[in-house]
Jmol script that loads the backbone (N, CA, C; Angstrom):
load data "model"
ATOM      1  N   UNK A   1     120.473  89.606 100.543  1.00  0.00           N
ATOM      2  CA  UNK A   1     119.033  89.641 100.371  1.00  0.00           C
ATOM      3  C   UNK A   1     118.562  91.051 100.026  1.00  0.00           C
ATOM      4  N   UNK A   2     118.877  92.100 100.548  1.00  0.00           N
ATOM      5  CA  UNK A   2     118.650  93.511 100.524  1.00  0.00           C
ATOM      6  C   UNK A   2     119.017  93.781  99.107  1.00  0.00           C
ATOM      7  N   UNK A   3     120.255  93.573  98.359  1.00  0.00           N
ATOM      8  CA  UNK A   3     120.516  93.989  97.294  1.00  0.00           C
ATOM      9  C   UNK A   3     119.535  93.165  95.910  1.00  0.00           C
ATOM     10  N   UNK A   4     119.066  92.072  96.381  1.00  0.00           N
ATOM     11  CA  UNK A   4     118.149  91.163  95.247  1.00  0.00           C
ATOM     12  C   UNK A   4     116.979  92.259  95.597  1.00  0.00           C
ATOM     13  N   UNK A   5     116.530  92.417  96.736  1.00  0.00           N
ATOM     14  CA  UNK A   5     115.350  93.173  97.024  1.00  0.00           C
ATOM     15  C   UNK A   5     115.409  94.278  96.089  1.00  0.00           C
ATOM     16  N   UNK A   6     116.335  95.310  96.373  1.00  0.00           N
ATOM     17  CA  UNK A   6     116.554  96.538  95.427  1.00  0.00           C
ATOM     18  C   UNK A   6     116.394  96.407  93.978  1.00  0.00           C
ATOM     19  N   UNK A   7     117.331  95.058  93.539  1.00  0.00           N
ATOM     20  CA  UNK A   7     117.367  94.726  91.902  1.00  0.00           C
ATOM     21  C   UNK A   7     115.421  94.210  91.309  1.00  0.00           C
ATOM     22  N   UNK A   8     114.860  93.829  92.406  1.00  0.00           N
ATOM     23  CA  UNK A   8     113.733  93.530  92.001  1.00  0.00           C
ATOM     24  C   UNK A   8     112.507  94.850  92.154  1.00  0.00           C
ATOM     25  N   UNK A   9     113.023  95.340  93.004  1.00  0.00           N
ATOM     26  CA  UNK A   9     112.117  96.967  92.626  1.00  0.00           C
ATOM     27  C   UNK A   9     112.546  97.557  91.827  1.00  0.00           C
ATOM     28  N   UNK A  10     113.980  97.776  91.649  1.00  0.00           N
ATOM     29  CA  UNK A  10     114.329  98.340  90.248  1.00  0.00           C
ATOM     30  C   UNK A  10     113.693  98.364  88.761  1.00  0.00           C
ATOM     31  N   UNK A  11     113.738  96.965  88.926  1.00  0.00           N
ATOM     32  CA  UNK A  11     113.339  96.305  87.392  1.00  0.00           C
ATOM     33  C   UNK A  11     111.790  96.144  87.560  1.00  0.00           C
ATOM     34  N   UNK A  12     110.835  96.405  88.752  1.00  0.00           N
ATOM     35  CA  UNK A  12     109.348  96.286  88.548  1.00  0.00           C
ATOM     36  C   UNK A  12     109.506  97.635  88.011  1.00  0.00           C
ATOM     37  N   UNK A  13     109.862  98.863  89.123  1.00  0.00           N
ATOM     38  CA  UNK A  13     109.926  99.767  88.626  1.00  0.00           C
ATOM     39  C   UNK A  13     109.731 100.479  87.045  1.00  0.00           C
ATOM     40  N   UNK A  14     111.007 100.067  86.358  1.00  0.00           N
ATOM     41  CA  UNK A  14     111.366  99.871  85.231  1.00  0.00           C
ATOM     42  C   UNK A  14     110.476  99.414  83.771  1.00  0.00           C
ATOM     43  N   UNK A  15     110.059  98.575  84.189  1.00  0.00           N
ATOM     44  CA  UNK A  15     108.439  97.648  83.378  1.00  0.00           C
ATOM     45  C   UNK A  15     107.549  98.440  83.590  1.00  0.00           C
ATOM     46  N   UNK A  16     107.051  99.173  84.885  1.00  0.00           N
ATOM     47  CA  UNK A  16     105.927  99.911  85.117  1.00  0.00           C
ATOM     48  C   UNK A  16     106.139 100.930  84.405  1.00  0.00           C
ATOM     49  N   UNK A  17     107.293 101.411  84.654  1.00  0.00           N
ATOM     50  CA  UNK A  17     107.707 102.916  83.437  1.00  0.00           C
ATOM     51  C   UNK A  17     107.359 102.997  81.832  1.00  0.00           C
ATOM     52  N   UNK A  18     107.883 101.555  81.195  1.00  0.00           N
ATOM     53  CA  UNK A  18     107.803 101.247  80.186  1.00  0.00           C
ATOM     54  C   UNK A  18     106.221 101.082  79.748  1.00  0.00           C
ATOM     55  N   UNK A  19     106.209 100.421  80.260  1.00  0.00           N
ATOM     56  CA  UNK A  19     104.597  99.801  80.142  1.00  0.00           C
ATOM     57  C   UNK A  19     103.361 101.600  79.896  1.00  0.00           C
ATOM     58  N   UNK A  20     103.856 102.043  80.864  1.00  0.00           N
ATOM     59  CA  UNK A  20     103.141 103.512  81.320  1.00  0.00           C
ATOM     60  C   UNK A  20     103.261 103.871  79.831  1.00  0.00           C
ATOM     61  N   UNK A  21     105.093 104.395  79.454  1.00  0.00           N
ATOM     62  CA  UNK A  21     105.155 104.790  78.529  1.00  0.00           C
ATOM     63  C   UNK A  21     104.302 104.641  76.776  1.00  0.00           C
ATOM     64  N   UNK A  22     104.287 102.957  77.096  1.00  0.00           N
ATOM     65  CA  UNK A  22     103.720 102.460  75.713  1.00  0.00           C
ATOM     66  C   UNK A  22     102.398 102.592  75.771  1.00  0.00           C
ATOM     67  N   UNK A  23     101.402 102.870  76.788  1.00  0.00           N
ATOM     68  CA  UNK A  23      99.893 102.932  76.552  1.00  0.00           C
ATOM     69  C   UNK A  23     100.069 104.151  76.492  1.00  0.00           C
ATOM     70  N   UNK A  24     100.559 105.306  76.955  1.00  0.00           N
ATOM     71  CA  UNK A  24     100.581 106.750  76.882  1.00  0.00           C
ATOM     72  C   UNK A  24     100.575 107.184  75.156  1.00  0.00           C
ATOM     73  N   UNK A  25     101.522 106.562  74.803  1.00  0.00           N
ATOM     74  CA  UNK A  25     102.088 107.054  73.574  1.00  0.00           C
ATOM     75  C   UNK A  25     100.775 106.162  72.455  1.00  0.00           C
ATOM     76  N   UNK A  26     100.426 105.050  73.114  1.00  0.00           N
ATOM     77  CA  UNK A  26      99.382 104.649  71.921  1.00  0.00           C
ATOM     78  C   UNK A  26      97.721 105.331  72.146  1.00  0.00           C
ATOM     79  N   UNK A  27      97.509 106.104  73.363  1.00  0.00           N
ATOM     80  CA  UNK A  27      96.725 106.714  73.188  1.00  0.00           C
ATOM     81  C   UNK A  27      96.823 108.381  72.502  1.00  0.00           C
ATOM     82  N   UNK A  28      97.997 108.482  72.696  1.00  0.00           N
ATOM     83  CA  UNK A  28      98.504 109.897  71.400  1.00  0.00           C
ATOM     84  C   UNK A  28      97.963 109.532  70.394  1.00  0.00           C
ATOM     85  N   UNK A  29      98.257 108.599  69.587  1.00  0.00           N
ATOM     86  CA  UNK A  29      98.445 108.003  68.914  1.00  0.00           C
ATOM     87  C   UNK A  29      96.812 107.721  68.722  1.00  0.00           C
ATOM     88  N   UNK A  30      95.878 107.105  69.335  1.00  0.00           N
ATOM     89  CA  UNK A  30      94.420 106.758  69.329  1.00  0.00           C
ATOM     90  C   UNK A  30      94.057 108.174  68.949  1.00  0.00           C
ATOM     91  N   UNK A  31      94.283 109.260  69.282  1.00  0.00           N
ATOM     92  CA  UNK A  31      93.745 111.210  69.359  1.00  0.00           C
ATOM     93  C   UNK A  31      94.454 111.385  68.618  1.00  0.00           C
ATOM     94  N   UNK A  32      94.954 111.211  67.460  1.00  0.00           N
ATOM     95  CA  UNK A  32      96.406 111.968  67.125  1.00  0.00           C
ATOM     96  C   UNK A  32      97.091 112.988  67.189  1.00  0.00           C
ATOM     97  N   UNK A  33      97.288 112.678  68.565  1.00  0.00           N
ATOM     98  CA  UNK A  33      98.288 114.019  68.929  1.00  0.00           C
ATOM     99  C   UNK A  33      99.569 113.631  69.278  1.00  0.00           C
ATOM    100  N   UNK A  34     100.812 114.554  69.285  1.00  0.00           N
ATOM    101  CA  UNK A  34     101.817 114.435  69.593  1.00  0.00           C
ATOM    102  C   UNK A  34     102.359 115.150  70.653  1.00  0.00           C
ATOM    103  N   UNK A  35     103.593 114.607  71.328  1.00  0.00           N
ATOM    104  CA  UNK A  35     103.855 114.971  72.481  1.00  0.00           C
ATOM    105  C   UNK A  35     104.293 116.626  72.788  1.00  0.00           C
ATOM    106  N   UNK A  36     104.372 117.455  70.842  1.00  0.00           N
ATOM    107  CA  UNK A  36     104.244 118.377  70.947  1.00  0.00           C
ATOM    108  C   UNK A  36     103.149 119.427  70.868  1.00  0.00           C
ATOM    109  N   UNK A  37     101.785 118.756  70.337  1.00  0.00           N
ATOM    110  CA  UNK A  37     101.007 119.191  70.888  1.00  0.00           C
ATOM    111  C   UNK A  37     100.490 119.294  72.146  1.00  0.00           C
ATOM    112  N   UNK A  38     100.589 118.566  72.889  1.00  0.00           N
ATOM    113  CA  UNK A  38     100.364 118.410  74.173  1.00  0.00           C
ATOM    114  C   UNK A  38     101.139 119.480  75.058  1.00  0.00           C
ATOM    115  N   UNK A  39     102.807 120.083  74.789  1.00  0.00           N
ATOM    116  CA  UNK A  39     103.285 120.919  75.017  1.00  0.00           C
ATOM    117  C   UNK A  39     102.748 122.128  75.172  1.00  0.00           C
ATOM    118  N   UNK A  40     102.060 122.508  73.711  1.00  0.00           N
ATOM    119  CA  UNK A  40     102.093 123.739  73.249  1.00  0.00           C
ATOM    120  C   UNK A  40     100.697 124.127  73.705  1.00  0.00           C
ATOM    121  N   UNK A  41      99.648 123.323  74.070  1.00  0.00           N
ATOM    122  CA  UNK A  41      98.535 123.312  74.553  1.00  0.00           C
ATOM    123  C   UNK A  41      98.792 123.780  76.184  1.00  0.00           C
ATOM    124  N   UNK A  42      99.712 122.937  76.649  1.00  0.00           N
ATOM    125  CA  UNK A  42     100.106 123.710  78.087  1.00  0.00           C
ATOM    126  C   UNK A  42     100.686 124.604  78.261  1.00  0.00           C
ATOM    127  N   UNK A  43     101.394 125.063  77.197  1.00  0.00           N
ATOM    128  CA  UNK A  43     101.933 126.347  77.137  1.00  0.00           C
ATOM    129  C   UNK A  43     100.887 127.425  76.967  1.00  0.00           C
ATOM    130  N   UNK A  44      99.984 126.899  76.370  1.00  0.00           N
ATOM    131  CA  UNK A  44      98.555 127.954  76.295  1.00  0.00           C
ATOM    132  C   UNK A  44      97.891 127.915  77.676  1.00  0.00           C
ATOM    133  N   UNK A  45      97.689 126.862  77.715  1.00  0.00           N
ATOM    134  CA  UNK A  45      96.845 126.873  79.191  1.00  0.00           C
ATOM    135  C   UNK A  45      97.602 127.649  80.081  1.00  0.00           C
ATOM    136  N   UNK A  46      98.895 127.966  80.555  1.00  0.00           N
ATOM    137  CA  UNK A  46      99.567 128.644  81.146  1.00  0.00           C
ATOM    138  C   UNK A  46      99.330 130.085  81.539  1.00  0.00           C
ATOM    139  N   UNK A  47      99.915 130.445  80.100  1.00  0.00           N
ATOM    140  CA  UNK A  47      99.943 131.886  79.253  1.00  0.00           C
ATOM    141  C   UNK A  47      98.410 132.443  79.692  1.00  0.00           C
ATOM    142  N   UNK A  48      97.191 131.429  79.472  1.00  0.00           N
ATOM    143  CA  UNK A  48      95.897 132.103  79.680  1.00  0.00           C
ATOM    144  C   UNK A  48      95.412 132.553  81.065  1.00  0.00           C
ATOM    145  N   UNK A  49      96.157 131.248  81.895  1.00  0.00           N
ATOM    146  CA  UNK A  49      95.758 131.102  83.406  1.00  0.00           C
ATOM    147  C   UNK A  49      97.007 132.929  84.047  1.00  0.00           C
ATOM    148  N   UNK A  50      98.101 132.925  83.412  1.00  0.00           N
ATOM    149  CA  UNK A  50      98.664 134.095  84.031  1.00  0.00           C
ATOM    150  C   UNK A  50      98.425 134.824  83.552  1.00  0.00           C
ATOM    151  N   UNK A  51      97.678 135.221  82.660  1.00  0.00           N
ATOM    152  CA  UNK A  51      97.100 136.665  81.598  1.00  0.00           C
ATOM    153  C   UNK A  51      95.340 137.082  82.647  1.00  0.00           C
ATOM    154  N   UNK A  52      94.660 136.069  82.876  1.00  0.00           N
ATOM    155  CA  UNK A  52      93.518 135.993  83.801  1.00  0.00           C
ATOM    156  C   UNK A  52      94.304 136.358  85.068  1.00  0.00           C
ATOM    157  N   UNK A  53      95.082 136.141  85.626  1.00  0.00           N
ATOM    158  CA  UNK A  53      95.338 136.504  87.145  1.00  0.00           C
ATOM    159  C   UNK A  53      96.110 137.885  86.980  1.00  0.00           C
ATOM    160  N   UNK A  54      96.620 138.456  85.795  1.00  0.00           N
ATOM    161  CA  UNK A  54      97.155 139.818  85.804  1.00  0.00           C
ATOM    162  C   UNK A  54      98.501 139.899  86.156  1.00  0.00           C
ATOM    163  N   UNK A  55      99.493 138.233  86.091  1.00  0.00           N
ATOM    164  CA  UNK A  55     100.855 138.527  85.904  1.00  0.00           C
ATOM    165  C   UNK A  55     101.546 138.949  85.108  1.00  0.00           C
ATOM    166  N   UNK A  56     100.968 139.038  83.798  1.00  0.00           N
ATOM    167  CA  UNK A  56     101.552 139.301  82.545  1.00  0.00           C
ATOM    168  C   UNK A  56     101.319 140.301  82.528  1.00  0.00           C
TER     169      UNK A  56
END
end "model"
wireframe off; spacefill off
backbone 0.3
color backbone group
């Protein structure tokens, strides 16, 4: 019973991931942006937030 239990959180798991994945990517997709913009934007946001606090 324990191991059906596991195989069935697994695989909700799994669907929820997917699922996540495919509305994520079609709202890129709605903005057109890509997952490397989204990068490089946090790479800015970063860079700005440690340049304002005087780590850089």
């Amino acid at each position: 019973m324990d191991e059906l239990l596991k195989k069935l959180i697994a695989q909700a798991k799994k669907k929820y991931i997917n699922e996540f994945s495919k509305d994520f990517k079609t709202r890129l997709n709605e903005r057109g942006l890509t997952l490397e913009d989204i990068i490089k934007s946090g790479g800015k946001i970063r860079e700005d937030i440690i340049k304002e606090r005087g780590l850089l």
